[in-house]
N, C-alpha and C positions, 0 to 999 in steps of 0.2 A: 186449376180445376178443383172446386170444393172436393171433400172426400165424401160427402151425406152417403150413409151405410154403412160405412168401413171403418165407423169410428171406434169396434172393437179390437182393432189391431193394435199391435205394439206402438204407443206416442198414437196413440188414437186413430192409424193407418197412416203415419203422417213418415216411416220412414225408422229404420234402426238406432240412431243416433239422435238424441235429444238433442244435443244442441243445432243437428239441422232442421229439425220436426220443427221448431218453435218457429223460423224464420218461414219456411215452407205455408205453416198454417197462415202467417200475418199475410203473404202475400195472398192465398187466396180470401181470407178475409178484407183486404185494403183493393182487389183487382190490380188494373194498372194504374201508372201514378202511385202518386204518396210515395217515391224514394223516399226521400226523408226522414219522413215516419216510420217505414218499413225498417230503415236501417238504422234509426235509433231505438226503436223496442229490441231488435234482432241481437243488436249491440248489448244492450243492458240485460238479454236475456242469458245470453252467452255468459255475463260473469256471475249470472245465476248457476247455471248450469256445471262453471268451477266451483264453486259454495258445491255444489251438491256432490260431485266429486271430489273433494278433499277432506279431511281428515274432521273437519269442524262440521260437515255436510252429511245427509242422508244415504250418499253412496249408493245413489236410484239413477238409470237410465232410461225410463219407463214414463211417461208424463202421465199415464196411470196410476201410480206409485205416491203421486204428488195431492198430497191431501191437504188440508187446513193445516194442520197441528206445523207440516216441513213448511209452508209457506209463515207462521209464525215464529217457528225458529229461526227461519232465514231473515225476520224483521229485526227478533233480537242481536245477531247475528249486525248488521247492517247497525243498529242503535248503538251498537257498541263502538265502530270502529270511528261514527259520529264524534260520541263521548271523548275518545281519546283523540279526536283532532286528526282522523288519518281520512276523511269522506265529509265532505259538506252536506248540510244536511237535506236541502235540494236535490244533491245527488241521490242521494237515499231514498228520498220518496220517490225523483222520476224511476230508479230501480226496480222499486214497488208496484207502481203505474204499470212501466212494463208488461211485469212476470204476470199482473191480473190479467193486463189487456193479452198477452200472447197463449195462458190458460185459457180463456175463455174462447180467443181462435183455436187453440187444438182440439177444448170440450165440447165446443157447441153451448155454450151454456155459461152462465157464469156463478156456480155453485160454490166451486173451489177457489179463494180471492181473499185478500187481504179489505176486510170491510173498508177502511179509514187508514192508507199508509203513513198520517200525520198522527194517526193517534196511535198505533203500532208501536211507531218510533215514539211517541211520549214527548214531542218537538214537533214547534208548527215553525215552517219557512219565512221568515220575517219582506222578504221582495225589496231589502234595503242591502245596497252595495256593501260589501267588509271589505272588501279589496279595494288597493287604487289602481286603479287601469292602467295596461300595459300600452304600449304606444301612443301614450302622449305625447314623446321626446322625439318632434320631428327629425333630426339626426337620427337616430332608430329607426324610423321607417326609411328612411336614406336607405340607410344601409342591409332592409331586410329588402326594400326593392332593386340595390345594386347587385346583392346574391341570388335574388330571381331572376334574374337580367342573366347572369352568370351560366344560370342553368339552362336558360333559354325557357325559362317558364315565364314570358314575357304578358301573358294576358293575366295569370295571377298578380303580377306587380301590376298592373293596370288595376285592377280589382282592391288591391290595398290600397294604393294612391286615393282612385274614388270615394271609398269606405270610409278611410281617415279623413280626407277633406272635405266631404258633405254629411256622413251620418248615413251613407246606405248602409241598406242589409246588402250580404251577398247576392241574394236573388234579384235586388234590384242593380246593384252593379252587373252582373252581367245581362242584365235584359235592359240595362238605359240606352235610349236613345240615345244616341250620340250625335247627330247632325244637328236635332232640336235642340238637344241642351247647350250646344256652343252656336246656336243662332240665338237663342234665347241671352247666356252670356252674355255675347257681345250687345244685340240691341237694345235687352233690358239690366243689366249687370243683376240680373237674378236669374234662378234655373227653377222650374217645375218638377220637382221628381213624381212622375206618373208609373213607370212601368216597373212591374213584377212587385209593385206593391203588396202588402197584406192586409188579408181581411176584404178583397175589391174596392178598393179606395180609390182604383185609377179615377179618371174622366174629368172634366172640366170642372164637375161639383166638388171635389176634394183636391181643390188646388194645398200644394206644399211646397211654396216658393222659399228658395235659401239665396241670400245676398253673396253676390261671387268676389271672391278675392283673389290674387296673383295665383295661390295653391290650387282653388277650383279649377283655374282657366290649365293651370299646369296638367294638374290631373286628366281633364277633361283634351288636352290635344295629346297626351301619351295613348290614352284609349283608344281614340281616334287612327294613330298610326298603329297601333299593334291590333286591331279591329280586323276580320278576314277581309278578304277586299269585296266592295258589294255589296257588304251587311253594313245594318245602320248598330247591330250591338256586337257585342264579343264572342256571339255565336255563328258559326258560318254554316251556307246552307245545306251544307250536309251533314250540319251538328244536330242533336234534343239538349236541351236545361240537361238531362241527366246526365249524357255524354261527356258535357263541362265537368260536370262536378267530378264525374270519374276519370279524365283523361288530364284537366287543367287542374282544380284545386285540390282535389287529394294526392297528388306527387310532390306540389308545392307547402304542403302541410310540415312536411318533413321538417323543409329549411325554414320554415314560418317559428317552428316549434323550437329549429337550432338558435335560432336570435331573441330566443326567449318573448315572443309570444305565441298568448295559446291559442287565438282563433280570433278571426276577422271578426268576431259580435266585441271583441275589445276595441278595436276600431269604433265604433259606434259611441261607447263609453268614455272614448279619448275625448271624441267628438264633442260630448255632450259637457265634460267638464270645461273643453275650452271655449265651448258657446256662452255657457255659465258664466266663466271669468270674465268673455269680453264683455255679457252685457252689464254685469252689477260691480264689474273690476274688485273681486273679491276673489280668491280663490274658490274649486268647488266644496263641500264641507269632506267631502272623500281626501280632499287634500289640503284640510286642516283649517278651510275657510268659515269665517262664521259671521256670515251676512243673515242667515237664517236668525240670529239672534239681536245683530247691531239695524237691520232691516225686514223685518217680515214681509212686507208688503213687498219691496224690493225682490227679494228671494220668491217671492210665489208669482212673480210675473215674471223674473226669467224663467222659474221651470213650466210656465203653461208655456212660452214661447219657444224652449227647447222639448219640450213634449208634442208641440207643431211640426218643428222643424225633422223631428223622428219620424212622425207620422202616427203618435202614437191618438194625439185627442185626451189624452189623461194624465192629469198632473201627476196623481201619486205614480204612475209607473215610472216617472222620471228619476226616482229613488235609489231605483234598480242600476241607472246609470251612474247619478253622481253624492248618491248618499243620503242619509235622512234628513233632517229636520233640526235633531237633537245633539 
């Protein structure tokens, strides 16, 4: 329930404690829906709200208090720990993004904001991978699905499986169909990934067929058996998509994070550099390959066909996966 009226209260009547005010405000700004969003502004807001309680910080619990000038210290603040290699600089700006977007739900208004968090920080986000993706090494995902197994977090290893062997997003792993994609499998040794797409890309007109191998068919009958019984996905009918994420993959997080990876969108990236290799039999340039230079033409047609295969439609976003160009 908006506050309109009350927005002269302490955190703009949103509640004594800034760091609940801020999440308070998103949700009635976002309604229902938007988990996701909700609780990553909420998140990034929260290690605002330590900046502002520590010693480097403002030392305001008042989202009144919080003017241009604290929101520009907190960029330099943020620019710094960049510089020194301790914050990516994406993390920075989404931080930035944030505190505007969660100000703005508390003011009503968007007065108080950081204009430009790229210009702030003095650094634009280049959207070209530095890292090499964590679970490539199928023996590693072995072994991060045999300690899910262990904990009985059985649908989350179902979720890695999928992820790592075709390129879903989480969302679509737990919302694949599963009866379809292993009718599909078997008659056409390809799979459609339609459901819990981004962006509404499901339906017949945004076919994303991916050619099935031993791993898919793998992936795809473990799903199946650890599926509730009666449901065609990983949700059972007395589940929501949020319930998943609260009850299945964030407990699984833990042990995901103990086997040294950091999150199922690496899955995605493994994915992409090993579609990479099979099709130009080069390594991907993230891992030292340099078809990009002994083959141009080579290199820009696997990344439009691994940019398909993502769901993405756009060559340059496939960078983000398996590296640049150069």
């Amino acid at each position: 329930m908006a506050l309109v009226g009350r927005r002269d209260g302490r955190n703009f009547g949103y509640g004594r404690q800034l760091s609940y005010a801020g999440p308070r405000a998103l949700k009635d700004m976002f309604g229902s829906g938007h988990y996701g969003t909700v609780k990553a502004h909420s998140d990034r807001w929260r290690a605002f709200v330590k900046w502002c309680r520590s010693e480097a910080g403002p030392g305001v619990n008042d989202a009144q208090q919080i003017d241009r000038e604290v929101l520009s210290n907190y960029a330099a603040y943020l620019r710094g720990l960049v510089e020194h290699g301790h914050l990516a600089i994406c993390t920075a700006q989404n931080r930035l993004s944030s505190v505007n977007r969660t100000m703005a739900a508390l003011r009503g208004d968007q007065y108080v904001k950081v204009p430009s968090p790229s210009t702030a920080l003095g650094m634009q986000r280049t959207g070209v991978r530095q890292s090499v993706p964590q679970g490539q090494d199928l023996e590693h995902i072995q072994r991060i699905v045999e300690a899910l197994c262990s904990r009985q977090h059985l649908r989350a290893a179902a979720i890695v499986q999928l992820a790592r062997a075709t390129g879903m997003r989480l969302r679509e792993a737990i919302l694949a169909d599963l009866p379809r994609l292993s009718r599909e499998a078997e008659s056409l040794a390809k799979i459609n990934i339609q459901d819990g797409t981004k962006g509404g890309r499901a339906g017949a007109s945004a076919h994303r067929w991916i050619a099935v191998d031993d791993h898919i068919r793998g992936a795809l009958e473990f799903a199946k058996q650890v599926s509730p019984a009666g449901n065609r996905n990983l949700i059972a009918s007395n589940e929501s998509y949020l319930s998943i994420l609260q009850e299945i993959v964030r407990p699984a997080r833990d042990t995901i994070h103990a086997y040294n990876l950091k999150g199922f969108h690496e899955l995605r990236a493994a994915y992409a550099c090993e579609r990479y290799e099979q099709i130009t039999q080069h390594h991907a340039p993230i891992n030292g390959g340099e078809c990009c230079q002994l083959n141009p033409h080579l290199d820009r047609e696997a990344r439009k066909q691994v940019s398909y295969e993502l769901g993405h439609r756009r060559i340059d976003v496939v960078a983000a996966y398996i590296g640049g160009r150069t």
